[in-house]
ZALO-599899 format. One record per residue (C-alpha): residue number from 1; residue in three letters; z, y, x. Coordinates in Angstrom, 3 decimals. Last residue first. Example, Ala and Ser with C-alpha at 12.3 -4.5 7.8 and 13.67 -1.06 7.14 Angstrom:
# residues 2
[atom 2; SER; [7.140; -1.060; 13.670]] [atom 1; ALA; [7.800; -4.500; 12.300]] 
# end
This chain:
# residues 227
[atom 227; UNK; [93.571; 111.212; 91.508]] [atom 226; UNK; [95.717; 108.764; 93.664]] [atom 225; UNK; [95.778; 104.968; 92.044]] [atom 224; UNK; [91.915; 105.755; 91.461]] [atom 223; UNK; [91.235; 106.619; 95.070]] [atom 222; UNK; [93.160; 102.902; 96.073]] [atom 221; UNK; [90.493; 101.610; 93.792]] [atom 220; UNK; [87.329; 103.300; 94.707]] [atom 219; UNK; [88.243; 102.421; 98.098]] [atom 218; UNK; [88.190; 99.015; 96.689]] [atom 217; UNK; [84.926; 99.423; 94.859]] [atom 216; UNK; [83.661; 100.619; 98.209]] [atom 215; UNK; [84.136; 97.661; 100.494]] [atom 214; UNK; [83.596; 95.544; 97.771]] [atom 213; UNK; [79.780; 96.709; 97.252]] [atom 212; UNK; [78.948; 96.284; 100.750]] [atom 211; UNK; [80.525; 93.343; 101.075]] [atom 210; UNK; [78.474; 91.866; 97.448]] [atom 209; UNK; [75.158; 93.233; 99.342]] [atom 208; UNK; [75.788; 91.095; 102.763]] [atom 207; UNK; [77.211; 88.381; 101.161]] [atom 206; UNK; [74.096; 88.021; 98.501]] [atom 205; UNK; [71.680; 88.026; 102.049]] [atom 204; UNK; [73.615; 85.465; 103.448]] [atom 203; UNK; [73.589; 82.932; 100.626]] [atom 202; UNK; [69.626; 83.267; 100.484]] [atom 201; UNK; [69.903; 82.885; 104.420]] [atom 200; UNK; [71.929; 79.608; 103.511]] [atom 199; UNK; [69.643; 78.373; 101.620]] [atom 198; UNK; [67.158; 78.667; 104.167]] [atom 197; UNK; [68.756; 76.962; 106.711]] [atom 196; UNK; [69.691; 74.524; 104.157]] [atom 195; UNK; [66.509; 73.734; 104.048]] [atom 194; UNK; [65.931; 73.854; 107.790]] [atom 193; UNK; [68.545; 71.137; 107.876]] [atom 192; UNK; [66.670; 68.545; 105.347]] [atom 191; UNK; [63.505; 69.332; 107.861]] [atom 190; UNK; [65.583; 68.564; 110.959]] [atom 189; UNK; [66.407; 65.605; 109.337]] [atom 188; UNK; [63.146; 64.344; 108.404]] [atom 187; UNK; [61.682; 65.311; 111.972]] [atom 186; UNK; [64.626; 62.959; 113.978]] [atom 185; UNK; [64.190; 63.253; 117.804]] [atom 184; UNK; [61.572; 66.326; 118.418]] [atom 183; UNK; [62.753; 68.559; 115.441]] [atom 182; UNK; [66.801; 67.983; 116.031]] [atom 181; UNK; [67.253; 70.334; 118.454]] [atom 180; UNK; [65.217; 72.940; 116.552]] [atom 179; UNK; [67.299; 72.325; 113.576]] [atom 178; UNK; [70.564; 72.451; 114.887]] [atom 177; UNK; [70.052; 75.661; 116.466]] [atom 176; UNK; [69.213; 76.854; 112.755]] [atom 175; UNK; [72.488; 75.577; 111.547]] [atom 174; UNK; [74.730; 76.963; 114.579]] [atom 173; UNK; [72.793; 80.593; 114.544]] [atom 172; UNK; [72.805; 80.292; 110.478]] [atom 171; UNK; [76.494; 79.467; 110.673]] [atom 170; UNK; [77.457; 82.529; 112.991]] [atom 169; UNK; [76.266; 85.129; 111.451]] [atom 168; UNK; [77.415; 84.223; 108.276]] [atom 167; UNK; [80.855; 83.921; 109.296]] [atom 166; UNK; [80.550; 87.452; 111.614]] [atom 165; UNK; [79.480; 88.700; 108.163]] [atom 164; UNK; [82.276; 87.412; 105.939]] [atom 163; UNK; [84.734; 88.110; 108.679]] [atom 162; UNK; [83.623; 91.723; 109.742]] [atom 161; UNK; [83.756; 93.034; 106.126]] [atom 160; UNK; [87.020; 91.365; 105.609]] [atom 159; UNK; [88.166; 92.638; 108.557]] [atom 158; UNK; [87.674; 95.920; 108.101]] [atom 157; UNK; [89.205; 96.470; 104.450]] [atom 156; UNK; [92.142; 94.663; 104.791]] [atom 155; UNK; [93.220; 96.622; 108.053]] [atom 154; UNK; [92.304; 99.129; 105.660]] [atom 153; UNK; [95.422; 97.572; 103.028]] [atom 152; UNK; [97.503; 96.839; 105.268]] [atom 151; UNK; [99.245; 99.955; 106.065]] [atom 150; UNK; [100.245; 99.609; 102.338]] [atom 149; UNK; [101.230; 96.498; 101.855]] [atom 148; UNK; [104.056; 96.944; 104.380]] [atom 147; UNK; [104.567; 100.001; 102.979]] [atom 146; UNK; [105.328; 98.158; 99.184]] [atom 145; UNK; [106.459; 95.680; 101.516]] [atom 144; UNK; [109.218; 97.244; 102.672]] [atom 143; UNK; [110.434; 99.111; 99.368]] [atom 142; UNK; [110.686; 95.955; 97.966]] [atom 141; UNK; [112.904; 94.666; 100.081]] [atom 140; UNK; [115.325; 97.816; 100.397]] [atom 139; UNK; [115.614; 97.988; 96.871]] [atom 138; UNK; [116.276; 94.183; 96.320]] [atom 137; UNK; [119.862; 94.639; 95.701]] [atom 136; UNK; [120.093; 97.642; 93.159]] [atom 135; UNK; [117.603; 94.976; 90.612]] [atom 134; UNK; [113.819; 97.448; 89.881]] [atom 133; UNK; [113.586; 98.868; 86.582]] [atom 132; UNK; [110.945; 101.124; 87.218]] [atom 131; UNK; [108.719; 99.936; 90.748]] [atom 130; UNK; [109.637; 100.794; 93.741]] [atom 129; UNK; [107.019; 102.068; 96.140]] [atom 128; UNK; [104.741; 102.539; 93.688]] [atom 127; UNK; [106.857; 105.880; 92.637]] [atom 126; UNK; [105.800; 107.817; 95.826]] [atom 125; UNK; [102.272; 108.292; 94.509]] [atom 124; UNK; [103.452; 108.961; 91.281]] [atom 123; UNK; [106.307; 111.627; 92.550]] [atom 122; UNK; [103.520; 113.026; 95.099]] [atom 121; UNK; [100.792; 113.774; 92.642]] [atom 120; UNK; [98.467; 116.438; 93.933]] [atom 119; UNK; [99.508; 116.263; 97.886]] [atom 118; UNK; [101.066; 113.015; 98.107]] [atom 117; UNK; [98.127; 111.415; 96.283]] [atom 116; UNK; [95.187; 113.180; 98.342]] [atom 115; UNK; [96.960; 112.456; 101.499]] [atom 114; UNK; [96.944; 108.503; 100.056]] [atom 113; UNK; [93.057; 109.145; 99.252]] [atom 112; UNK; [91.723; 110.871; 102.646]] [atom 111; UNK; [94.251; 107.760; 104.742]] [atom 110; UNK; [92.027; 105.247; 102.857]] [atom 109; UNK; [88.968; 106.986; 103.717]] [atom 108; UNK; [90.185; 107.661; 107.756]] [atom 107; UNK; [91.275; 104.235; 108.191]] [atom 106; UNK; [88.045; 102.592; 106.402]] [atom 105; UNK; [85.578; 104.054; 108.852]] [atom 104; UNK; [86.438; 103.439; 112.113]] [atom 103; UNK; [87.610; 100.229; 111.209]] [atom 102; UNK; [84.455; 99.136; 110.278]] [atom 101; UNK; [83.056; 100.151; 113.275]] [atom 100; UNK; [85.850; 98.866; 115.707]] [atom 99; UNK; [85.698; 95.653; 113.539]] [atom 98; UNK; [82.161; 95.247; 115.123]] [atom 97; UNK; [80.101; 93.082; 112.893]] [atom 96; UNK; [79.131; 95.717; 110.362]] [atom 95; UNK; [76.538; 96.811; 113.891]] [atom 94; UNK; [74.664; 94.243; 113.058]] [atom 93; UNK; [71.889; 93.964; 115.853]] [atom 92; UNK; [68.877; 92.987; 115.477]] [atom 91; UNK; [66.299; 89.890; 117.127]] [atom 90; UNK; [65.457; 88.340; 113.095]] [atom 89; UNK; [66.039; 89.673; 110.613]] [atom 88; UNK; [69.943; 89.307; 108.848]] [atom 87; UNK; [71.279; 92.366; 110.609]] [atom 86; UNK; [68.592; 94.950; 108.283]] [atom 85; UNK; [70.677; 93.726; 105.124]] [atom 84; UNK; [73.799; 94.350; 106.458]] [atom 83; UNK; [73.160; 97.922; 107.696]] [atom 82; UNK; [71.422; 98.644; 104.424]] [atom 81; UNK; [73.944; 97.851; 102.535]] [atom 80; UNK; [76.548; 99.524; 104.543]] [atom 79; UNK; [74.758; 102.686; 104.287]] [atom 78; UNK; [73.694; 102.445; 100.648]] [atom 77; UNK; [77.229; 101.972; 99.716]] [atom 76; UNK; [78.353; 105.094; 102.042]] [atom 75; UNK; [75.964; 107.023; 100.139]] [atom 74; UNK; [77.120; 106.529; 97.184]] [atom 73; UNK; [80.805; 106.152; 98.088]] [atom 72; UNK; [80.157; 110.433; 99.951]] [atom 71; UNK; [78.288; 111.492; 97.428]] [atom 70; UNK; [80.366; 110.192; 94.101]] [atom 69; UNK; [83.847; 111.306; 96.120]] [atom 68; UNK; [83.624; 114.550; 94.235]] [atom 67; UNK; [84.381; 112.462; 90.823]] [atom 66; UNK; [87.554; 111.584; 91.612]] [atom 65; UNK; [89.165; 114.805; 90.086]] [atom 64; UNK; [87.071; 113.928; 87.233]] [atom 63; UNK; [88.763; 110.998; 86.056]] [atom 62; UNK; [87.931; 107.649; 87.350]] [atom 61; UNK; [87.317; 104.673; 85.459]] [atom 60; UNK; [83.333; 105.437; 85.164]] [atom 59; UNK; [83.270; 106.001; 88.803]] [atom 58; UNK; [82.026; 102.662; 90.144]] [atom 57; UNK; [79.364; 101.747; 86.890]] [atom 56; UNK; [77.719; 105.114; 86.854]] [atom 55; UNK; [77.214; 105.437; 91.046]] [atom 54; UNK; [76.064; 102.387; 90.632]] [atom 53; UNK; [73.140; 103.120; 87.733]] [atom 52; UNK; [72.682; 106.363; 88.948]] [atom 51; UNK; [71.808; 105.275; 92.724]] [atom 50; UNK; [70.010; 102.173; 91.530]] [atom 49; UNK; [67.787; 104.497; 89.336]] [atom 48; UNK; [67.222; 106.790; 92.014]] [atom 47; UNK; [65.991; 104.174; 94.372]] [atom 46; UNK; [64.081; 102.816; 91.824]] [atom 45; UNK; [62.144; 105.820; 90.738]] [atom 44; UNK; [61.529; 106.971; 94.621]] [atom 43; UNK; [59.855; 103.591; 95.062]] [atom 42; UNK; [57.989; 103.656; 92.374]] [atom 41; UNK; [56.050; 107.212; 92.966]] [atom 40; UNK; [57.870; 110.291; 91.610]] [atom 39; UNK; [56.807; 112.752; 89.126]] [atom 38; UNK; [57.110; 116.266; 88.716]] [atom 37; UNK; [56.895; 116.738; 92.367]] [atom 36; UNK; [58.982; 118.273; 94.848]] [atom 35; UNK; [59.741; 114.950; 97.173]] [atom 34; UNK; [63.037; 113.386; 97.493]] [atom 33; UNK; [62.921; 111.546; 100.903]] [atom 32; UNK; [62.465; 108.179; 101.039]] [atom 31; UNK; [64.864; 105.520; 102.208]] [atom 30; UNK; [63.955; 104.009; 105.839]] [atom 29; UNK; [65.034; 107.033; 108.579]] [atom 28; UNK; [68.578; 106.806; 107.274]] [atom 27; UNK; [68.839; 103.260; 107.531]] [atom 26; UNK; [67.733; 103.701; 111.475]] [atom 25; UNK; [70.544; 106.313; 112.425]] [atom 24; UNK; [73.442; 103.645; 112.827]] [atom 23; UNK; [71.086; 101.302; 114.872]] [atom 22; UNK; [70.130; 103.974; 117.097]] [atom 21; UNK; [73.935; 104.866; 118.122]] [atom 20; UNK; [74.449; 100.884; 118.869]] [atom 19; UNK; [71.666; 101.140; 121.448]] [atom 18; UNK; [74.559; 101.655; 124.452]] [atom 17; UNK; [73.109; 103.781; 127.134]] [atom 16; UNK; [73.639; 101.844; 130.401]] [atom 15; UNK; [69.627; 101.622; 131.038]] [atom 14; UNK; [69.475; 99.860; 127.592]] [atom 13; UNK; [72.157; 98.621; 125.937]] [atom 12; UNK; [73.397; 95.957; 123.026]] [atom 11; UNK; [76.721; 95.670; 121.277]] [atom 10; UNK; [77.818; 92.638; 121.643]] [atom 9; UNK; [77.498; 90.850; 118.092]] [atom 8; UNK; [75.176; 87.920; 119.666]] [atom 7; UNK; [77.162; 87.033; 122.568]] [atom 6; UNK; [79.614; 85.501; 120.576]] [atom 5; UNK; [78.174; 81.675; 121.072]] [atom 4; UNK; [77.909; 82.549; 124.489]] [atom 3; UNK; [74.656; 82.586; 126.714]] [atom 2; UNK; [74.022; 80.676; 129.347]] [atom 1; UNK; [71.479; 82.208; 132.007]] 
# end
């Protein structure tokens, strides 16, 4: 059976029970548990010096109103990153690919921080609509695409995460095609494209931990302009 280029980020099933649900829970099952001991082995070290150490560097502009998001970006961040990460092996699924997913969970973080702004600060939050100073005539303007930009910005959010992935996705599956078709009729060149096979992957695998980290730093963003 032929099989479409896009066939790749359906979501997959088994016995008419979508396997999409297992993929969310497996990054969960991967980290370590804390353990009760005075001392940790290696891995638990690292992983709790990567938490600090982010956690640190993303909420060190924030005041300490914003500070009760810490859990919820933290773990968020190691979510996505893990989710991205696990989609570049080999026979997975990536679930980051589905702008359903994505969407799903930028709309509702976004809306959290603009509710937080017109409940604690509504004048502020209001006030980047039109900026101080602004000419009587282009009121109305700016004022629609201050919203305009606005309701953007998570539609921002998910598809930039789907784009850079689904773009990565897609070029390795072209590129490495490539280079099996090409084995049997010209060797050298297949080998010159398996190289950039690889360098590619490389250039995969930093995508897939800088969108992680972007997704969050700008919802660390809009939660700044709103604490």
């Amino acid at each position: 059976m032929t099989l479409s280029l896009f066939d790749q980020f359906s979501s997959p099933t088994y016995l008419g029970i979508p396997l999409i649900l297992i993929a969310l829970s497996l990054p969960w099952v991967l980290f370590p548990a804390p353990s009760s001991r005075w001392l940790n082995n290696r891995m638990l070290t690292l992983q709790g010096w990567f938490i600090a150490r982010f956690t640190n560097q993303l909420f060190l502009p924030l005041n300490v109103g914003g500070h009760k998001w810490a859990p919820l970006l933290t773990s968020l961040m190691i979510f996505l990153l893990t989710l991205n990460m696990l989609g570049l092996m080999p026979y997975t699924f990536t679930p980051t690919t589905q702008l359903s997913l994505n969407m799903g969970l930028a709309v509702p973080l976004w809306l959290a921080t603009v509710i937080i702004g017109m409940r604690n600060q509504p004048t502020h939050a209001l006030g980047h609509f039109l900026p101080e100073g602004t000419p009587t005539p282009l009121i109305p303007v700016l004022i629609i695409i201050e919203t305009i930009s606005l309701f953007i910005r998570p539609l921002a959010l998910g598809v930039r995460l789907t784009a850079n992935l689904t773009a990565g996705h897609l070029l390795i599956h072209l590129i490495s095609s490539a280079a099996f078709v090409l084995m049997p009729m010209m060797p050298t060149v297949a080998i010159l494209t398996a190289i950039l096979l690889l360098m590619l992957t490389l250039l995969e695998v930093a995508v897939a931990m800088i969108q992680a980290y972007v997704f969050i730093l700008l919802l660390s963003l809009y939660l700044q302009e709103n604490v």
